[in-house]
N, C-alpha and C positions, 0 to 999 in steps of 0.2 A: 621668575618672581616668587619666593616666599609670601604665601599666605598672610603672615603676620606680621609685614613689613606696610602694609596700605590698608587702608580702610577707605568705603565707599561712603558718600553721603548724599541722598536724592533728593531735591527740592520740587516734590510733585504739584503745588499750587504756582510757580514761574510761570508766567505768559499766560492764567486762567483768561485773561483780557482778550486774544488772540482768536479764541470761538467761544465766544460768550452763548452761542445758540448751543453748546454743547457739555459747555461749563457751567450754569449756572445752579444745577442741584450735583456736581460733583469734579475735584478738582482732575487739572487736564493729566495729569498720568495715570485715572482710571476711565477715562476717555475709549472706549471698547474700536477697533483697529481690527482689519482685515479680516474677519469673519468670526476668529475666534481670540484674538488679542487683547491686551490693554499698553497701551502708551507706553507705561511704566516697565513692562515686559523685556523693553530693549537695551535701555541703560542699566536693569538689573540687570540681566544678561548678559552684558558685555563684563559687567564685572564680576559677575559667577566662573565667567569662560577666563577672565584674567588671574584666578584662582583666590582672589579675594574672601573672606568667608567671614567678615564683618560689614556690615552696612545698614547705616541709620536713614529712615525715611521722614524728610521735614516734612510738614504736616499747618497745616493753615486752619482750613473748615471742610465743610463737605467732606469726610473722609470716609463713613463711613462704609459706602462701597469700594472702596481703596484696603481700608481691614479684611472686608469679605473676601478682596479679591489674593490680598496676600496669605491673610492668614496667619501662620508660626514660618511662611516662608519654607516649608516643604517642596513645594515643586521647584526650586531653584537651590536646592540642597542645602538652606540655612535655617533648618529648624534641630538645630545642638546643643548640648548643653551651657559650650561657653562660646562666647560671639555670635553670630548668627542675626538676623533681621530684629533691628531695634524701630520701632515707632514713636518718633519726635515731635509730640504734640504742640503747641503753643504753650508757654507757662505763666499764665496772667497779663492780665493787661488789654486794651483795647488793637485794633489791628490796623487802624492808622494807619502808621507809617511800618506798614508791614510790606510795602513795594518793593524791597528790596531785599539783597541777602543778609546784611549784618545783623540786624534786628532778630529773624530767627537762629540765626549763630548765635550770637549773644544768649539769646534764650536756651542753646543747648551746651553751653560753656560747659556746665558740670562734666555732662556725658565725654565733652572733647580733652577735660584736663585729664580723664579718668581711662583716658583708651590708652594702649601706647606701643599705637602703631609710628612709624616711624612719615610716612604719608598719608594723604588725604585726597582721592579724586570727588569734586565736586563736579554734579550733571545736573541737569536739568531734564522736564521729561517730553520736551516736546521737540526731540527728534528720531527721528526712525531711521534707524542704520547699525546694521552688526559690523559693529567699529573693536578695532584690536587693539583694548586699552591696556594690553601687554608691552604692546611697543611704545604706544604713548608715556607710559613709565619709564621704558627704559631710555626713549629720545629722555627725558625731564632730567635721569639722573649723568647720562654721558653729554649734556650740555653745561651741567654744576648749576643749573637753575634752578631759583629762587622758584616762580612760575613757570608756569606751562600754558599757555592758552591752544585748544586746541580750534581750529578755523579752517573753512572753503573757499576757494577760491573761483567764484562763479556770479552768476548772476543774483542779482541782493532782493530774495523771497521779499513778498507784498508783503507792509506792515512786521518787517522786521526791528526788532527793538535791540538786537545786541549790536555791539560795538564795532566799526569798521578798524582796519588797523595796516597800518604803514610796517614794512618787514624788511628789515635788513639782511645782507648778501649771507652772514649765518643762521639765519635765524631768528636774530632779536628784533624786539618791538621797539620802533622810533617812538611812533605814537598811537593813538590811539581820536575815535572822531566818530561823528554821525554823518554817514554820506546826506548829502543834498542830490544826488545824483538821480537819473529816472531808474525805475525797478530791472531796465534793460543793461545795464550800465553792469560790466566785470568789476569787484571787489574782493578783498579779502576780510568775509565776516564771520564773527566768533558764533560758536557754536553753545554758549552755555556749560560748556567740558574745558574745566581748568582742573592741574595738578600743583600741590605746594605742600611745603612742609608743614604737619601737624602743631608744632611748637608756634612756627613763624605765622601760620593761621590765625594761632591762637591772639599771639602780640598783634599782630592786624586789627581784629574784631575790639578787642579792649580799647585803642586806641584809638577808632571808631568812636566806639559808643562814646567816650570821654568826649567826643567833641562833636557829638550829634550827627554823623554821617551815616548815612545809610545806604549806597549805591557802593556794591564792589569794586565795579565797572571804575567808575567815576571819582570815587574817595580812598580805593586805595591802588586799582592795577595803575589807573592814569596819573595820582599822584606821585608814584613811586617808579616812573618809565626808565627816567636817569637813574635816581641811585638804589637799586635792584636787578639784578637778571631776571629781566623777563622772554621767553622766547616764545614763539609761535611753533605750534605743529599743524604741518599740513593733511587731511586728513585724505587717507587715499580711496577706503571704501564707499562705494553706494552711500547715500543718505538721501533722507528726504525732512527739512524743517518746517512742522505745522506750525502756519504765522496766520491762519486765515482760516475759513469755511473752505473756501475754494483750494488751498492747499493740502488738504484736511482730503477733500474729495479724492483731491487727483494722488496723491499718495496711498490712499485705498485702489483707486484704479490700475496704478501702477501697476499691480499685484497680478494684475490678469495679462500680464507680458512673462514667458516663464524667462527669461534671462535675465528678468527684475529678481522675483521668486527665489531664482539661482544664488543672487547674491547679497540676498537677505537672510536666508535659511541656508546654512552651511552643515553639510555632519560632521564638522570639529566643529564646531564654534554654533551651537545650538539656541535657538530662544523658546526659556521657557515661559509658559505659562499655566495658570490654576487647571485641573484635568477635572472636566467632567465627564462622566459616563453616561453617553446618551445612544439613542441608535441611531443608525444609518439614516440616510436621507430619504424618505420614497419620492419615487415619482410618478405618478398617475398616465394613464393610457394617454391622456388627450395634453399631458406638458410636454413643451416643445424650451431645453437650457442649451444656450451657445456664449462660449468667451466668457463665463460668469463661476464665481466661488460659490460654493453651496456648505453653507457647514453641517454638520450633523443635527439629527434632531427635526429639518425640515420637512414640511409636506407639501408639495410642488403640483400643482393641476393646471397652472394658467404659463404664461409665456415668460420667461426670461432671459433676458441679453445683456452681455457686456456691464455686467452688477455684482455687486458684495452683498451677500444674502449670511446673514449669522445665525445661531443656533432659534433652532423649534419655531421657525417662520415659517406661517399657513399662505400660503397661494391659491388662492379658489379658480377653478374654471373660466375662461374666458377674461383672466386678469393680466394684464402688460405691465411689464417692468422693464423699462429700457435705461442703463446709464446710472444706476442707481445704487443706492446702498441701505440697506433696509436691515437695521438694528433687532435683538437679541426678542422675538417673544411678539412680532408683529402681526398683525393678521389683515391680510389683502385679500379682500371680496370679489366676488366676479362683475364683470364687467369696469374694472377700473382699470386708468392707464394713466401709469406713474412714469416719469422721465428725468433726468436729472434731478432726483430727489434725494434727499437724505432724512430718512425717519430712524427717530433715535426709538428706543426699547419701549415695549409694548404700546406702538402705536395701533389705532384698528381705522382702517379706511376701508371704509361702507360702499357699498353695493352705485358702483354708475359714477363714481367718483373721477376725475380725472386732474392730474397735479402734473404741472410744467413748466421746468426752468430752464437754463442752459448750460453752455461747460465751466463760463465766467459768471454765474449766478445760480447755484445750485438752490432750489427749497428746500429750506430745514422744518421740520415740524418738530415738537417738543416731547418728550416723552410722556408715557400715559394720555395720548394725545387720543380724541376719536375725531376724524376726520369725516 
C-alpha cells in the first residue's frame, strides 16, 4: 500500500453511551486501557502499521485529554510537515443530532474535498485489536468494492449497537438488521471499521445531509445494499469490542493471559502510545504481586492479584486488591480490600475501606473520587 493512496479517519466520541461511568468527563478513545494505553492507541496503530501517514481525529466534546494524549502525534510517527494527525473538531451548531456519522462528516466536508487520497478507512475507537488494515485495503480493492464493512463472527457483545449482517457465498452484503437474538446467539456483527472511496464518501454525506439522514449504518450502507458493492471482511485477528463496563473490565483482564498479550502486541505490527518517563515500579518488603500488570511509576506495599495497576499507583501496607483495575494516580490506604473494582484516575480510598463487586457487575467509582 502507498502511503498516499488512503487516509485514516477516527470518530473517538462513537458509542460514549457504551461506559458512560468512564465517559462522562472524556470521550471513549481516551478511555486509559491496559495499564498504560488509551482506546484510541489501537486503531491509530493499526493505521500507522498500514503505512498510512494522514489521519484526522472527529472530535465531539470532552477532548481535551484526547489533545494531551495525542499531541502533534509524535509517538505514532505523524508529527510532519505535510499530512500527519489532523484534529476535527465540531464546527458550530448544537450536538443534537450528532448520534451519528454524517453530521460530523458533513462538518469536516472541507478537510475531505481538500485531501486526495484516493481512500478512506473509517473506525471507531471502541475496539481493541491489532487488526491488518493492510489486508483489509487490499480485500476492498481486489473485490471492485464500493464498501468494505469490516465484521466478527461470534457471539453478539452486551449492548451492542452496530449493525448485524447477512453475507453472501463472496462476500457481499444481502442485508443488513438488528439481531433480536439473546447476547449468546452466533452472528455476524460490524465492527465500526468500513473502507470506501474518498469521492463516493463524499457524494454519500451531501446527499445525506440534503435529506436529513444521519445513521451510516441506516441511511446509506442499508439503503444502497442492492445498487452498490458492498462486501464484508471477515476479520481474523484477536479483538476485543468495549459495548459495556463489564466488557471494558474483562478486555483489561484479558491482558494478564500472555497468549492474549501475544496477539495484541506484535514486533511488526506495534501499538503505539504517548511515552512517559517514569521510574520503575518499587516494591516494598512486605507486597506480595501475582497474575497482575504493574505499570511504571507504582509503589506497591499491600497485596495484589489478578489486576491492571497504571502508572504512579500507591498501595499502602496491608491493602488487597483482588480482580481489579486501578486507574492512572490512585492511592490505596492500608487496611482496604478492593475486589472487582474499577477506579478511574486519582481516586484515593482511605484507610479500612472495603469495595465489592463481581465479574458480571464490576464497581466503578469516578474520578477524582475520595472514597
Amino acid at each position: 500500500m502507498r502511503h498516499n493512496t488512503v487516509m485514516g479517519l477516527l470518530f473517538s466520541d462513537m458509542h460514549n453511551e457504551a461506559v458512560p461511568e468512564l465517559t462522562g468527563i472524556r470521550a471513549i478513545g481516551s478511555v486509559p486501557f491496559g495499564g498504560r494505553y488509551r482506546l484510541i492507541d489501537f486503531p491509530l496503530s493499526n493505521l500507522v502499521n498500514a503505512g498510512v501517514s494522514k489521519v484526522g481525529v472527529v472530535t465531539k466534546s470532552n477532548y481535551q485529554s484526547l489533545m494531551d494524549h495525542l499531541g502533534s502525534g509524535k509517538a505514532w510517527g505523524l508529527s510532519r510537515k505535510s499530512e500527519g494527525l489532523y484534529f476535527l473538531p465540531p464546527t458550530g451548531g448544537g450536538d443534537e443530532h450528532y448520534e451519528g456519522r454524517i453530521t460530523p462528516l458533513s462538518g469536516i466536508m472541507p478537510f475531505l474535498r481538500r485531501s486526495k487520497e484516493d481512500y478512506v478507512i473509517l473506525s471507531d475507537c471502541h475496539v481493541v485489536g491489532n487488526i491488518n488494515y493492510r489486508k483489509l485495503l487490499e480485500y476492498h480493492i481486489e473485490k471492485e468494492a464500493d464498501i468494505t464493512m469490516a465484521y466478527v463472527k461470534g457471539v453478539i457483545p452486551k449492548n451492542l449497537q452496530s449493525p448485524m449482517m447477512s453475507i453472501a457465498y463472496d462476500g457481499r452484503v444481502n442485508d443488513l438488521y438488528i439481531s433480536d437474538r439473546s447476547e449468546h446467539e452466533i452472528e455476524n456483527y460490524g465492527i465500526g471499521l468500513y473502507v470506501i472511496g474518498r469521492e463516493l464518501l463524499i457524494r454519500f454525506v451531501e446527499t445525506a445531509m440534503s435529506r436529513n439522514q444521519l445513521s451510516f449504518e441506516w441511511d446509506v450502507l442499508h439503503r444502497h445494499i442492492h445498487d452498490r458493492r458492498i462486501f464484508a471482511y471477515p476479520v481474523p485477528e484477536y479483538l476485543q469490542v468495549i459495548s459495556s463496563l463489564e466488557s471494558y473490565f474483562e478486555a483489561n483482564r484479558a491482558l494478564l493471559d500472555s497468549a492474549v498479550r501475544e496477539q495484541l502486541f506484535k514486533p511488526k505490527r506495534k501499538i503505539y502510545t504517548k511515552i512517559r518517563d517514569t521510574e520503575p515500579a518499587l516494591y516494598g518488603l512486605h507486597s506480595k504481586v501475582s497474575n497482575s500488570l504493574i505499570a511504571d511509576g507504582c509503589n506497591i506495599e499491600g497485596t495484589v492479584s489478578n489486576s491492571i495497576v497504571f502508572r504512579n499507583v500507591r498501595v499502602a501496607r496491608n491493602a488487597v486488591i483482588k480482580n481489579s483495575i486501578v486507574m492512572q494516580g490512585s492511592v490505596i490506604c492500608g487496611g482496604t480490600d478492593l475486589d472487582y473494582v474499577v477506579l478511574d484516575k486519582n481516586v484515593c480510598v482511605r484507610d479500612g475501606r472495603s469495595l465489592k463487586g463481581c465479574a458480571d457487575y464490576p464497581i466503578s467509582v469516578k474520578k477524582n473520587t475520595m472514597v
